[in-house]
PDB file of N, CA, C and O in Angstrom:
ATOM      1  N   UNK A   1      53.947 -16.381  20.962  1.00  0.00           N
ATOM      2  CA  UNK A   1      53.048 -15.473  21.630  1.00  0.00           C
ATOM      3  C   UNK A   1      51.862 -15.229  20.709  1.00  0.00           C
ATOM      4  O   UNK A   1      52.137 -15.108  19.515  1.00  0.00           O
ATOM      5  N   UNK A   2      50.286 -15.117  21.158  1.00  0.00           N
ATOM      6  CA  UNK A   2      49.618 -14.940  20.277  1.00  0.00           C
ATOM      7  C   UNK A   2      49.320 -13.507  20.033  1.00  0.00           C
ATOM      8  O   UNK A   2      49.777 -12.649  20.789  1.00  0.00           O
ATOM      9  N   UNK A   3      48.716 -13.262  19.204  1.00  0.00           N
ATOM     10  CA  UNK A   3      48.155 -12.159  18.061  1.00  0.00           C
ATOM     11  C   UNK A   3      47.646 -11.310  19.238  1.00  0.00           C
ATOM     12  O   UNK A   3      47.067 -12.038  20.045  1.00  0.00           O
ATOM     13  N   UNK A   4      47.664  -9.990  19.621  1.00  0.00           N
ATOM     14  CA  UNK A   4      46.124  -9.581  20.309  1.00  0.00           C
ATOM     15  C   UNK A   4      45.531  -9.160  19.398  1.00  0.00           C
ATOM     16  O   UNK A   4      45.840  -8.753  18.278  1.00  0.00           O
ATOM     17  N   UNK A   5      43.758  -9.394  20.480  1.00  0.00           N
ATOM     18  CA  UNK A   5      42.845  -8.846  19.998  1.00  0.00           C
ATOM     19  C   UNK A   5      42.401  -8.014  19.359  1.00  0.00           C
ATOM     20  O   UNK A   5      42.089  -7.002  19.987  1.00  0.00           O
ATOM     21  N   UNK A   6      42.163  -8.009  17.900  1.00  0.00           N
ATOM     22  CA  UNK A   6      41.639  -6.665  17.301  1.00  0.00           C
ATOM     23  C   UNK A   6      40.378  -5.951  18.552  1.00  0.00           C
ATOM     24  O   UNK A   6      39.441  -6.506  19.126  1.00  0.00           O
ATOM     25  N   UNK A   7      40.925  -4.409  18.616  1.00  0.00           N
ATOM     26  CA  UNK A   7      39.958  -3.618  19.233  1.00  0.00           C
ATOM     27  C   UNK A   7      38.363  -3.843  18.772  1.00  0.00           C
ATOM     28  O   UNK A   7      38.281  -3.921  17.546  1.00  0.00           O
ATOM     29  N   UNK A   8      37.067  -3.968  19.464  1.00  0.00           N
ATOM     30  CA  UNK A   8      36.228  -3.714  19.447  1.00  0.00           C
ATOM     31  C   UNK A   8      35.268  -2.700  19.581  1.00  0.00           C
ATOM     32  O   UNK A   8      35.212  -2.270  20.734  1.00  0.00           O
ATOM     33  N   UNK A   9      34.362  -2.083  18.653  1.00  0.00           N
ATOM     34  CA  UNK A   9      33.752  -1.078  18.940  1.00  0.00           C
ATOM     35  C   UNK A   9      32.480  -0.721  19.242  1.00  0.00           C
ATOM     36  O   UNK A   9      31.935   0.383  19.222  1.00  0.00           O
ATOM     37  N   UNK A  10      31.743  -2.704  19.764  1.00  0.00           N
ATOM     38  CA  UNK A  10      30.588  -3.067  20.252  1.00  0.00           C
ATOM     39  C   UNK A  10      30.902  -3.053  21.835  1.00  0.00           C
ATOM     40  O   UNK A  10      32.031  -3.080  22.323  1.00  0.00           O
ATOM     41  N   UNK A  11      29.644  -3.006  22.564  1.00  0.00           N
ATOM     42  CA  UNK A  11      29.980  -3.222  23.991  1.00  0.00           C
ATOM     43  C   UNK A  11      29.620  -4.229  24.383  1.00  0.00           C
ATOM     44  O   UNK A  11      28.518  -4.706  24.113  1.00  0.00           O
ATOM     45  N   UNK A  12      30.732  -4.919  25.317  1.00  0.00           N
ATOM     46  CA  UNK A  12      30.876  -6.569  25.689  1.00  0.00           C
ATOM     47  C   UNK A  12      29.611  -6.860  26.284  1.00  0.00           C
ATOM     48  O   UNK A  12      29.102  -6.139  27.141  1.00  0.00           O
ATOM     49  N   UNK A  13      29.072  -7.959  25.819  1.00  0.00           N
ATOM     50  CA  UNK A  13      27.746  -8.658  26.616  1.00  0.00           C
ATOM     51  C   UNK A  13      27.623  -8.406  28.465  1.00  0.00           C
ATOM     52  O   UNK A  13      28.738  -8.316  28.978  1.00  0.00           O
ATOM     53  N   UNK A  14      26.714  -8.318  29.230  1.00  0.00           N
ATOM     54  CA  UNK A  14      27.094  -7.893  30.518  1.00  0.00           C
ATOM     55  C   UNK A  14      27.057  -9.365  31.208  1.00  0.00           C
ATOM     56  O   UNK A  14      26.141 -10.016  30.706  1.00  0.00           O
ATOM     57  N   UNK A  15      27.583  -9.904  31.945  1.00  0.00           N
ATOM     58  CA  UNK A  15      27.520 -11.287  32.629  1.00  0.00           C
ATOM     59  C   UNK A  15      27.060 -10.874  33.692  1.00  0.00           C
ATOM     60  O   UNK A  15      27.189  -9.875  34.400  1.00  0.00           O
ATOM     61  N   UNK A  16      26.021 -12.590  33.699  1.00  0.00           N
ATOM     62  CA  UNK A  16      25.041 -12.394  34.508  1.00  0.00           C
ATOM     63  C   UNK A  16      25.166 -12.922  35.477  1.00  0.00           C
ATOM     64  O   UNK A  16      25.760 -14.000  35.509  1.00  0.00           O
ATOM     65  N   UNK A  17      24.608 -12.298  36.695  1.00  0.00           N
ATOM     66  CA  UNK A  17      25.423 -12.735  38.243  1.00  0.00           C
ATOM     67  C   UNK A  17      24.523 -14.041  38.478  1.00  0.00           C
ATOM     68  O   UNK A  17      23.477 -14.374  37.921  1.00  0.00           O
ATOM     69  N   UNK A  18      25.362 -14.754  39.609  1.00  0.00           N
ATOM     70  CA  UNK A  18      25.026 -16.246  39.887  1.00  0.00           C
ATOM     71  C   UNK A  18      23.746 -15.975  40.543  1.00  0.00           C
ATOM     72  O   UNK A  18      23.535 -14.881  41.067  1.00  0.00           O
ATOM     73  N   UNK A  19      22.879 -16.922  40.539  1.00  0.00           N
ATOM     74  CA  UNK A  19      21.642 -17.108  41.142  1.00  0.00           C
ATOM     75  C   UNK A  19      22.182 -17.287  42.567  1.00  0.00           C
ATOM     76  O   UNK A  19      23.101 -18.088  42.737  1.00  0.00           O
ATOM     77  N   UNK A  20      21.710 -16.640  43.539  1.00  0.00           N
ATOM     78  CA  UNK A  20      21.100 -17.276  44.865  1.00  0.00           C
ATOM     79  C   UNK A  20      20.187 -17.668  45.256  1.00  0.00           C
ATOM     80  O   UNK A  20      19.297 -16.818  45.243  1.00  0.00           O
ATOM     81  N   UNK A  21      19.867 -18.690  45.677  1.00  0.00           N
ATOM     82  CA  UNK A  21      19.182 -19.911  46.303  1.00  0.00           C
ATOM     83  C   UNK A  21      18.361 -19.015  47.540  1.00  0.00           C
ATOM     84  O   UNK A  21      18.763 -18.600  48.627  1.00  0.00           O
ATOM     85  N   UNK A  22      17.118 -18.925  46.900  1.00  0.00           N
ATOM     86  CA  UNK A  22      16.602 -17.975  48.331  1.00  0.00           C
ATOM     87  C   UNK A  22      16.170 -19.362  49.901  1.00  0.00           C
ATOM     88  O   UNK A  22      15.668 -20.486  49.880  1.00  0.00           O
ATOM     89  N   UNK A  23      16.641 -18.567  50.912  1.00  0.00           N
ATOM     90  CA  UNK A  23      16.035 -19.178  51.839  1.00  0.00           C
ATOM     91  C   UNK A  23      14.396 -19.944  52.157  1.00  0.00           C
ATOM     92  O   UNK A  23      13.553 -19.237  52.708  1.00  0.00           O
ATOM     93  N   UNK A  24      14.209 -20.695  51.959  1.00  0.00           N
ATOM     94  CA  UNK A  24      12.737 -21.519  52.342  1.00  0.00           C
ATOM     95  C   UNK A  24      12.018 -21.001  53.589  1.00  0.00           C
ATOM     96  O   UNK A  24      10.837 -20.658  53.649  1.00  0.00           O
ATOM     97  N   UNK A  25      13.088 -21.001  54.759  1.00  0.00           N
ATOM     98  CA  UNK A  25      12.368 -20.482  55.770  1.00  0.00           C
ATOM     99  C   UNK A  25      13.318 -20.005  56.862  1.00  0.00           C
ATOM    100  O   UNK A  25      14.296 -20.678  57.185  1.00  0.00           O
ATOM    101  N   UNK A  26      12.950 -18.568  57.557  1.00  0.00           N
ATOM    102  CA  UNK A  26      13.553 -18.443  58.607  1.00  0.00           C
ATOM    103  C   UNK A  26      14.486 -18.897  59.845  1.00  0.00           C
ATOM    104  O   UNK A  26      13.972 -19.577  60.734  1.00  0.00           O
ATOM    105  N   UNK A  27      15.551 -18.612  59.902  1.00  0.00           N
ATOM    106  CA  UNK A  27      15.888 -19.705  60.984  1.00  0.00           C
ATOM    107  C   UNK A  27      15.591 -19.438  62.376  1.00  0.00           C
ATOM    108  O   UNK A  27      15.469 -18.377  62.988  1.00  0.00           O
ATOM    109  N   UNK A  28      15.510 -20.575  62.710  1.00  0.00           N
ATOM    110  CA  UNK A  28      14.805 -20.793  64.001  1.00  0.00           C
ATOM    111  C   UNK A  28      15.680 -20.365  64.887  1.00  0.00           C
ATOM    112  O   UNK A  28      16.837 -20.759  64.742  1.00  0.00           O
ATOM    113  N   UNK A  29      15.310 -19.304  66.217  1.00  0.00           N
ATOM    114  CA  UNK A  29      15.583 -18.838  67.255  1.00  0.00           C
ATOM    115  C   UNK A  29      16.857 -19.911  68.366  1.00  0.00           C
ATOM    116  O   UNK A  29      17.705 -19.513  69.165  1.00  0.00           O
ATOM    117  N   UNK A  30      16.547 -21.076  68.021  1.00  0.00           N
ATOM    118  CA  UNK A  30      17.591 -22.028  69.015  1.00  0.00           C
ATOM    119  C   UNK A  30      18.741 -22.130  67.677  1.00  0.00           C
ATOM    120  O   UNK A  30      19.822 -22.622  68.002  1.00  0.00           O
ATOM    121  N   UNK A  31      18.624 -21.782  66.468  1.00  0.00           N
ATOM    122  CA  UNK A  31      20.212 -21.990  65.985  1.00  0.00           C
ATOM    123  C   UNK A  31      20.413 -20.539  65.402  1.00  0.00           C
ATOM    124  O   UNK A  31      21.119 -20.472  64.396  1.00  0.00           O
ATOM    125  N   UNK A  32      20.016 -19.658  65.779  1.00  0.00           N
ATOM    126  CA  UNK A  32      20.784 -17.963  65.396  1.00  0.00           C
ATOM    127  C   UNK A  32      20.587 -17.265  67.005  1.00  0.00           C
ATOM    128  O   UNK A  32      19.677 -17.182  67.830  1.00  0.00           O
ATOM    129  N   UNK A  33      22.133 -16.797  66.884  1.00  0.00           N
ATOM    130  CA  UNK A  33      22.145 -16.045  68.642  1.00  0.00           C
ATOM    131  C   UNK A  33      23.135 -14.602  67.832  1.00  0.00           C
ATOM    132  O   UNK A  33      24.103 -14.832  67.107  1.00  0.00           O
ATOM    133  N   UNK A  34      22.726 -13.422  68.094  1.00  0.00           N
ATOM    134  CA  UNK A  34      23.145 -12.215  68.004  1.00  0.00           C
ATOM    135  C   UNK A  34      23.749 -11.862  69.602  1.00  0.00           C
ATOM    136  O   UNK A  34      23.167 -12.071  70.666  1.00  0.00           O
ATOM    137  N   UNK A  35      25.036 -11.291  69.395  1.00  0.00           N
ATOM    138  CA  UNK A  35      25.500 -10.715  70.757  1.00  0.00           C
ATOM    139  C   UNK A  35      26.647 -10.014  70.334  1.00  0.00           C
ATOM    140  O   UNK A  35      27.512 -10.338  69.521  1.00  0.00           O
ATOM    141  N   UNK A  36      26.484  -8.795  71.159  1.00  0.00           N
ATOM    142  CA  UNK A  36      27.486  -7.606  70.782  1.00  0.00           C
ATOM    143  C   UNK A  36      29.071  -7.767  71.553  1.00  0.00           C
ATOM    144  O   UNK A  36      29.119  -7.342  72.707  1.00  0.00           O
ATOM    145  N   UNK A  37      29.977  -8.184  71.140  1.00  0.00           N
ATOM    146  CA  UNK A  37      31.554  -8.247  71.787  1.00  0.00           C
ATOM    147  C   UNK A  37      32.276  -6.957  71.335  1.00  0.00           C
ATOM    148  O   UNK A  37      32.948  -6.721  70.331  1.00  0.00           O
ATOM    149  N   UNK A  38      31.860  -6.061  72.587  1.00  0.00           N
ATOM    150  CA  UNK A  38      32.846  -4.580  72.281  1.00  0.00           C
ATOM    151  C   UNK A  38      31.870  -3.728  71.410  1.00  0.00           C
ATOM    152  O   UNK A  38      30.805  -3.237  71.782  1.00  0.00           O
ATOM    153  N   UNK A  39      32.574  -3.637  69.905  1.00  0.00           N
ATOM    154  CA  UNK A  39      32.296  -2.692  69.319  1.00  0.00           C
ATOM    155  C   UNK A  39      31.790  -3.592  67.887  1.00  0.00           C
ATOM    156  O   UNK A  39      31.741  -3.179  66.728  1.00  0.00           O
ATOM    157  N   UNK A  40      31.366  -5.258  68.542  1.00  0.00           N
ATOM    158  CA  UNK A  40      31.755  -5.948  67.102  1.00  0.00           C
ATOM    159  C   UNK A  40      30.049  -6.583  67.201  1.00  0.00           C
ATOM    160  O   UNK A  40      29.503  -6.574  68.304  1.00  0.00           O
ATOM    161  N   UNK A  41      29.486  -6.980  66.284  1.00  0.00           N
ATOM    162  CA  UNK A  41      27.934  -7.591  67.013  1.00  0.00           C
ATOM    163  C   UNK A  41      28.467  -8.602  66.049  1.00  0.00           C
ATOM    164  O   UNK A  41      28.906  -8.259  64.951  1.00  0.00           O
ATOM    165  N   UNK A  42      28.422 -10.211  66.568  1.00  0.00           N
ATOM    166  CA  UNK A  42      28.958 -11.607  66.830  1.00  0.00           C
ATOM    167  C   UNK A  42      27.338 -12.130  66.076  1.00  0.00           C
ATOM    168  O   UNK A  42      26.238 -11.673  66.387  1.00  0.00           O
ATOM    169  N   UNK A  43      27.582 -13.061  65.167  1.00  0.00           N
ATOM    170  CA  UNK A  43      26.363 -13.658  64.488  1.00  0.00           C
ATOM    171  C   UNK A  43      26.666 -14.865  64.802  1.00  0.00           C
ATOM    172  O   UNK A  43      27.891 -14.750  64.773  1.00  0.00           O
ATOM    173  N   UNK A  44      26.423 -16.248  65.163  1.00  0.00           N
ATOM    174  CA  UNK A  44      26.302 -17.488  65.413  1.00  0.00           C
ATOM    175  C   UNK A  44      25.061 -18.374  64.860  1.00  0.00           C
ATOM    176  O   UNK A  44      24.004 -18.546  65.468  1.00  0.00           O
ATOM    177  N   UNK A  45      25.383 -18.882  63.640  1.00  0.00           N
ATOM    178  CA  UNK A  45      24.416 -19.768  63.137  1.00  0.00           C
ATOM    179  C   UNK A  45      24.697 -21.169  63.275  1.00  0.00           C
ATOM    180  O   UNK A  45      25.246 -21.641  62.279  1.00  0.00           O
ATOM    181  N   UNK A  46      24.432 -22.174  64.444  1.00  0.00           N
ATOM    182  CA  UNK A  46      24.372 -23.125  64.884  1.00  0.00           C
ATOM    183  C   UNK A  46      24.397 -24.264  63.701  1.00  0.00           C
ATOM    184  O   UNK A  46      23.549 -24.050  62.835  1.00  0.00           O
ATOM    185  N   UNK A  47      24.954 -25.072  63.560  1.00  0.00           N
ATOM    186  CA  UNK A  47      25.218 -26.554  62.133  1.00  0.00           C
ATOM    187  C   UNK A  47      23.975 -27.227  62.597  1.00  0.00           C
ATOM    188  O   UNK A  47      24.026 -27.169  63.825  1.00  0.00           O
ATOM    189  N   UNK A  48      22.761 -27.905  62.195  1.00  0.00           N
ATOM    190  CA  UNK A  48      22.144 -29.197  61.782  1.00  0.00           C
ATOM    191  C   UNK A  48      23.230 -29.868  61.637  1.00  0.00           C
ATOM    192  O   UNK A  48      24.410 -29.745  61.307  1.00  0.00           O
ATOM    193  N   UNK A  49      22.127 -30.949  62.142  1.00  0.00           N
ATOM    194  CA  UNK A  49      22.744 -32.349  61.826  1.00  0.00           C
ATOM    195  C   UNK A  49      23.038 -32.836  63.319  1.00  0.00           C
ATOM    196  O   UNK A  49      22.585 -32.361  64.360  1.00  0.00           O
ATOM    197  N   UNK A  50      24.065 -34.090  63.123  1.00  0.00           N
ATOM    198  CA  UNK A  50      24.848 -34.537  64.220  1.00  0.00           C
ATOM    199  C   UNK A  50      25.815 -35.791  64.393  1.00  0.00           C
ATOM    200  O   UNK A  50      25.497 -36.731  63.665  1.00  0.00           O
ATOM    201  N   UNK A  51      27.053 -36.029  65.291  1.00  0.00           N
ATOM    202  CA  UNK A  51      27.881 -36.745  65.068  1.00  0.00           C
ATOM    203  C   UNK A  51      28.847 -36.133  63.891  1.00  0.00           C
ATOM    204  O   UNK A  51      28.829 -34.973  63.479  1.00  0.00           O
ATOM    205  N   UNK A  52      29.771 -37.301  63.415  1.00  0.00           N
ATOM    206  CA  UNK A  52      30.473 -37.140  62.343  1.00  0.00           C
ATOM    207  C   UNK A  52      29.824 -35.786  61.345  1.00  0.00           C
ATOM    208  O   UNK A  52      30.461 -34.733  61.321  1.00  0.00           O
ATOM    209  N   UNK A  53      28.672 -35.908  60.637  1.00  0.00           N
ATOM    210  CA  UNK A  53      27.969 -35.465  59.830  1.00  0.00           C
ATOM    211  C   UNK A  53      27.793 -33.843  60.193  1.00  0.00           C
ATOM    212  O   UNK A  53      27.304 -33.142  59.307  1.00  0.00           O
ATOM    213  N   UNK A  54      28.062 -33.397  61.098  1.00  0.00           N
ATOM    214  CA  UNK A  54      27.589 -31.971  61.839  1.00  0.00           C
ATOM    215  C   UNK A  54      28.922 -31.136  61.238  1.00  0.00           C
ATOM    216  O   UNK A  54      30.061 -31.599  61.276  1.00  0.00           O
ATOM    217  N   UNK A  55      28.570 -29.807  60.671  1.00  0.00           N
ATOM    218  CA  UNK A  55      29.658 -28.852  60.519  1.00  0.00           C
ATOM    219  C   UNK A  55      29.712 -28.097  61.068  1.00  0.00           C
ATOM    220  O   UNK A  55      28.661 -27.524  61.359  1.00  0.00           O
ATOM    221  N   UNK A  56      30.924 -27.624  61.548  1.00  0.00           N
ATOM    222  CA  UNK A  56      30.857 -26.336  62.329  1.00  0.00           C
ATOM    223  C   UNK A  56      30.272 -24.972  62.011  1.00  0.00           C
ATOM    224  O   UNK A  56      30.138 -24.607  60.843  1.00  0.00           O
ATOM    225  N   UNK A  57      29.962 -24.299  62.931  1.00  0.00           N
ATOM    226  CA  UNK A  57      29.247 -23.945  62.978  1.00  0.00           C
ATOM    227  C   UNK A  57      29.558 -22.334  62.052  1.00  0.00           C
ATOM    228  O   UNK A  57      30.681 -21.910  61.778  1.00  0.00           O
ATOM    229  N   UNK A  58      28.441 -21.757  61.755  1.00  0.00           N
ATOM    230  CA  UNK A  58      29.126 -20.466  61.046  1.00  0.00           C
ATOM    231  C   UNK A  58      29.047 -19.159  61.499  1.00  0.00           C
ATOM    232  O   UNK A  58      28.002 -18.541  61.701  1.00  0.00           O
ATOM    233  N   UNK A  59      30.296 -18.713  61.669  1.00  0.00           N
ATOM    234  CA  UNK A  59      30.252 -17.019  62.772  1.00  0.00           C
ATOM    235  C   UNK A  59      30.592 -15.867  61.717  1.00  0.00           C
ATOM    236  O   UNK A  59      31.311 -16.024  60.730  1.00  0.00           O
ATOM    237  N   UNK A  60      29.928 -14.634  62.106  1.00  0.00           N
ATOM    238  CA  UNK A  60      29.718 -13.892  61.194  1.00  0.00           C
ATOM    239  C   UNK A  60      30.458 -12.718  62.538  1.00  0.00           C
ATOM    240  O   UNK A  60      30.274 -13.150  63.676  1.00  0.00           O
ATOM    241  N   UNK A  61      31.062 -11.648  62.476  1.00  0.00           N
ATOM    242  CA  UNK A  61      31.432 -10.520  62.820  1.00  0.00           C
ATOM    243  C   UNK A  61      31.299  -9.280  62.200  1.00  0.00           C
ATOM    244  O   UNK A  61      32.106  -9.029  61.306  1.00  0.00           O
ATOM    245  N   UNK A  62      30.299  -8.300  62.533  1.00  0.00           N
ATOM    246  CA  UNK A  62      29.986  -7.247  61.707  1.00  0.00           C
ATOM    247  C   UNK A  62      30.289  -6.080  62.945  1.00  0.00           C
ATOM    248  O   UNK A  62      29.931  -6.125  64.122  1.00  0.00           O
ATOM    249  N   UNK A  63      31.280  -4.760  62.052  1.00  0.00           N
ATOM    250  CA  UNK A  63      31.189  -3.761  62.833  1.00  0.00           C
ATOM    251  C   UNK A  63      30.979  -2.330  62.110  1.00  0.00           C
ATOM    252  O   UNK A  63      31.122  -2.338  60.887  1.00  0.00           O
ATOM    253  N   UNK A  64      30.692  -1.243  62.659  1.00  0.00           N
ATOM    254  CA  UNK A  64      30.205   0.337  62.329  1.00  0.00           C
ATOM    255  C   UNK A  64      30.723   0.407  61.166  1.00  0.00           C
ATOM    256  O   UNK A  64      31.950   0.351  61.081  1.00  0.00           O
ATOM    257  N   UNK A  65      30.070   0.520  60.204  1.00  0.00           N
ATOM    258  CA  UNK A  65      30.076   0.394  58.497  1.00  0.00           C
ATOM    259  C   UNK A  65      30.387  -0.603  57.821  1.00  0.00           C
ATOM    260  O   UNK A  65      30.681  -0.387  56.645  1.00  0.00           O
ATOM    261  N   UNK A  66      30.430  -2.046  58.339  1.00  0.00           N
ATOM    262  CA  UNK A  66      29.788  -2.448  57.574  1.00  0.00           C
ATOM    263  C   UNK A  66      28.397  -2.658  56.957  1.00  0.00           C
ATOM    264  O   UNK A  66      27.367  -2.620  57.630  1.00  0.00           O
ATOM    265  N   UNK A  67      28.432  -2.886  55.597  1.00  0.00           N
ATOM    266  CA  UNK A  67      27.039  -2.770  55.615  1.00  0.00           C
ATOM    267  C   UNK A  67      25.932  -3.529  55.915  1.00  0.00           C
ATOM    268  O   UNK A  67      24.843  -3.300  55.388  1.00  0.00           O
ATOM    269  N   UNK A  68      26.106  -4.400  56.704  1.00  0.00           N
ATOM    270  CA  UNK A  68      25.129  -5.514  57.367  1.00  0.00           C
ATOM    271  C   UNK A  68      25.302  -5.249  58.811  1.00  0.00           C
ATOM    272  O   UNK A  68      25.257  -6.176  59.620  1.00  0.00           O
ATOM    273  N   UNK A  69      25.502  -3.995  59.174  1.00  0.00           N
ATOM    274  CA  UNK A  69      25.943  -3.360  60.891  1.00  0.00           C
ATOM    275  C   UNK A  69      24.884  -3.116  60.965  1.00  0.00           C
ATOM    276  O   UNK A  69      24.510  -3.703  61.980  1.00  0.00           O
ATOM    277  N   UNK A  70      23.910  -2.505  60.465  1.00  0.00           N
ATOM    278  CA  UNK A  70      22.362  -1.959  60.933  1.00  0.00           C
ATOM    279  C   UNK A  70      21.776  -2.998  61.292  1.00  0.00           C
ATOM    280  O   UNK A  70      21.392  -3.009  62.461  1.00  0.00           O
ATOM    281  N   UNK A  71      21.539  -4.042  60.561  1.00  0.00           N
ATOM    282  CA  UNK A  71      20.602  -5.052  60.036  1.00  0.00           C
ATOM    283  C   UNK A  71      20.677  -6.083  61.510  1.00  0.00           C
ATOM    284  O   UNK A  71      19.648  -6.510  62.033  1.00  0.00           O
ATOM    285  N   UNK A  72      22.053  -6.378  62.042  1.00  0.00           N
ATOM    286  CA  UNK A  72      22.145  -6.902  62.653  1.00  0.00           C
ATOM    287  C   UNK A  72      22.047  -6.334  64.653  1.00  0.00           C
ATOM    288  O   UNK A  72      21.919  -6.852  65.762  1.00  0.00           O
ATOM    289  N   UNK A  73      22.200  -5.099  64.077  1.00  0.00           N
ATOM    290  CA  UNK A  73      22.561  -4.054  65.373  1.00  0.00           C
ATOM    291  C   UNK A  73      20.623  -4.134  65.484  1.00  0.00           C
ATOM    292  O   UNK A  73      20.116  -4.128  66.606  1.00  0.00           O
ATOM    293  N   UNK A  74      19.915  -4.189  64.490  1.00  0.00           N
ATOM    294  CA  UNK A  74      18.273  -3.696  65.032  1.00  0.00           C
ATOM    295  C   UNK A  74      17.699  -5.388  65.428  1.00  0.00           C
ATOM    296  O   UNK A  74      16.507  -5.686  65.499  1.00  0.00           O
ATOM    297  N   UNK A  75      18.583  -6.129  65.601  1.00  0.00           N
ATOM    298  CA  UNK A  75      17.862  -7.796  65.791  1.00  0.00           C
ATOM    299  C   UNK A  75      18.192  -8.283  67.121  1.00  0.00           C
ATOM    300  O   UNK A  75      17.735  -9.346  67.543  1.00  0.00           O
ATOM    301  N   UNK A  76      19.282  -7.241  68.062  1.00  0.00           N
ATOM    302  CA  UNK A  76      20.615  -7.341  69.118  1.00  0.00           C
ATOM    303  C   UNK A  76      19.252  -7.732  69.845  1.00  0.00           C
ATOM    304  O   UNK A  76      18.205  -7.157  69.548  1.00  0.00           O
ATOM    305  N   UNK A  77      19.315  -8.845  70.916  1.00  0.00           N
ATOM    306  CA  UNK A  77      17.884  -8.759  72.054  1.00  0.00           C
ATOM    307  C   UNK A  77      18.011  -7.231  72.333  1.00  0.00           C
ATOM    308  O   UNK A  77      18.884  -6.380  72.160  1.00  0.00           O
ATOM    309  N   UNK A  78      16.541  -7.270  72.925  1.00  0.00           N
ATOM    310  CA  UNK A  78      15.867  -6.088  73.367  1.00  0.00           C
ATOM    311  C   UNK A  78      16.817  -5.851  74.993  1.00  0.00           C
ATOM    312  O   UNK A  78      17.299  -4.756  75.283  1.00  0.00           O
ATOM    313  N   UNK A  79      16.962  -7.271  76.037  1.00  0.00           N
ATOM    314  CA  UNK A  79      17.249  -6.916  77.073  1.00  0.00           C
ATOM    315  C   UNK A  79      18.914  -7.286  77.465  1.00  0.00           C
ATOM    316  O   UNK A  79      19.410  -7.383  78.587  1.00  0.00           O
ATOM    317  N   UNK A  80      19.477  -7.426  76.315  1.00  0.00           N
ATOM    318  CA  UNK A  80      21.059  -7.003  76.191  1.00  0.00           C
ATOM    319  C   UNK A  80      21.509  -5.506  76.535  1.00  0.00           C
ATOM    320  O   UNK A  80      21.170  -4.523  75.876  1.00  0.00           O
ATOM    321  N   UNK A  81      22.429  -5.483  77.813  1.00  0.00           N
ATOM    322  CA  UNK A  81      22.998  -4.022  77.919  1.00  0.00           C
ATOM    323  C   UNK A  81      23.993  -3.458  76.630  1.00  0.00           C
ATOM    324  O   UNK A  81      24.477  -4.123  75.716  1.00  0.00           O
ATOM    325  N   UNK A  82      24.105  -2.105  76.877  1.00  0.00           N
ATOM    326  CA  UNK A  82      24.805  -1.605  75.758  1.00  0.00           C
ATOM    327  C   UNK A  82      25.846  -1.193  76.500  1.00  0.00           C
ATOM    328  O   UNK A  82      25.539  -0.310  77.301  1.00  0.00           O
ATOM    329  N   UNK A  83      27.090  -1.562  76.512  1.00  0.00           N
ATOM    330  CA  UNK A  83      27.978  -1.383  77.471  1.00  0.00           C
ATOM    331  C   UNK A  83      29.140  -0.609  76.265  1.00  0.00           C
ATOM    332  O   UNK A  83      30.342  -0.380  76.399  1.00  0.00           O
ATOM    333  N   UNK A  84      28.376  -0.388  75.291  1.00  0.00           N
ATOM    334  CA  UNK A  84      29.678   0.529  74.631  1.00  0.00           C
ATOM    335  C   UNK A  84      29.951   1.829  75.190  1.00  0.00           C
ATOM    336  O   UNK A  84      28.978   2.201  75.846  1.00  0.00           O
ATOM    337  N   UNK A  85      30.965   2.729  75.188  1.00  0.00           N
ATOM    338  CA  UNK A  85      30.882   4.247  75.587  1.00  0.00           C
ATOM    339  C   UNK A  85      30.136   5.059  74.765  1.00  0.00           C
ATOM    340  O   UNK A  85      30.178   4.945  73.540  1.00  0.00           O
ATOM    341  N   UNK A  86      29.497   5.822  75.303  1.00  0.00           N
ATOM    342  CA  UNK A  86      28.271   7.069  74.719  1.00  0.00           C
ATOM    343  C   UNK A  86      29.477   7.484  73.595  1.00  0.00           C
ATOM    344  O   UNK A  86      30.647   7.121  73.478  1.00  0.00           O
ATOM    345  N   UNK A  87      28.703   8.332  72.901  1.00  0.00           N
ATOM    346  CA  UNK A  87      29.081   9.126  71.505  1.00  0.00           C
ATOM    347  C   UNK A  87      28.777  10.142  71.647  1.00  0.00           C
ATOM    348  O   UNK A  87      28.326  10.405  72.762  1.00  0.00           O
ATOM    349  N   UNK A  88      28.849  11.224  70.656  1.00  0.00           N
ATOM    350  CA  UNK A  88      27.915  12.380  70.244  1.00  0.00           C
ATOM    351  C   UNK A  88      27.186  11.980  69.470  1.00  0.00           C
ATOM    352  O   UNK A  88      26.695  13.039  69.079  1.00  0.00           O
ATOM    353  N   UNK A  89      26.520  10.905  68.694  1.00  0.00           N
ATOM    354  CA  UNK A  89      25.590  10.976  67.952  1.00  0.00           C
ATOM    355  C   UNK A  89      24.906  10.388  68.932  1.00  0.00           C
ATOM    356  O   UNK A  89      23.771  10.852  69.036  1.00  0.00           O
ATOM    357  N   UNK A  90      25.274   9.185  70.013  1.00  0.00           N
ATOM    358  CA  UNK A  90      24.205   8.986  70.898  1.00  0.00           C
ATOM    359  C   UNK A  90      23.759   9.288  71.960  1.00  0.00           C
ATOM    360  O   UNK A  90      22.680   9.005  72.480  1.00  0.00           O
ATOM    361  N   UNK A  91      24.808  10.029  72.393  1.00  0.00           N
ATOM    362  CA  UNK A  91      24.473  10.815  73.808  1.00  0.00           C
ATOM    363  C   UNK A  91      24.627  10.481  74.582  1.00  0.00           C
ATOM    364  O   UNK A  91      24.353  11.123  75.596  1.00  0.00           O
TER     365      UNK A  91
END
């Protein structure tokens, strides 16, 4: 079994988070579809490509706290009904 670590009384270097790769450009309206199922708002980002080579596709499900629920709840089409039941915060 090895030795432990003598205690330290410097503070550990902070590691540095991975780079993300920012997006180039918006995606285009024919491969992102927002639609609300229930109480859940449904993200669908359509695969490029085609044939063999095409991946499926990538679905996202966000609901009331998560924190990408706003973001996606203010993008819902404009002429989508809201068929959830009223609240007291919404009346």
């Amino acid at each position: 079994m090895p030795a432990p670590l003598p205690p330290t009384d410097r503070p550990r270097p902070a590691q540095a988070a991975p780079a993300i790769a920012p997006v180039d450009a918006p995606l285009s309206a024919d491969r992102l579809s927002i639609e609300r199922r229930g109480d859940a708002i449904v993200v669908r980002v359509r695969s490029e490509g085609c044939g063999s080579d095409r991946l499926p596709d990538a679905v996202f499900s966000f609901r009331c706290g998560d924190p990408q629920y706003a973001h996606w709840a203010s993008r819902l089409p404009a002429d989508e009904p809201d068929d959830r039941p009223p609240t007291a915060a919404r009346g």
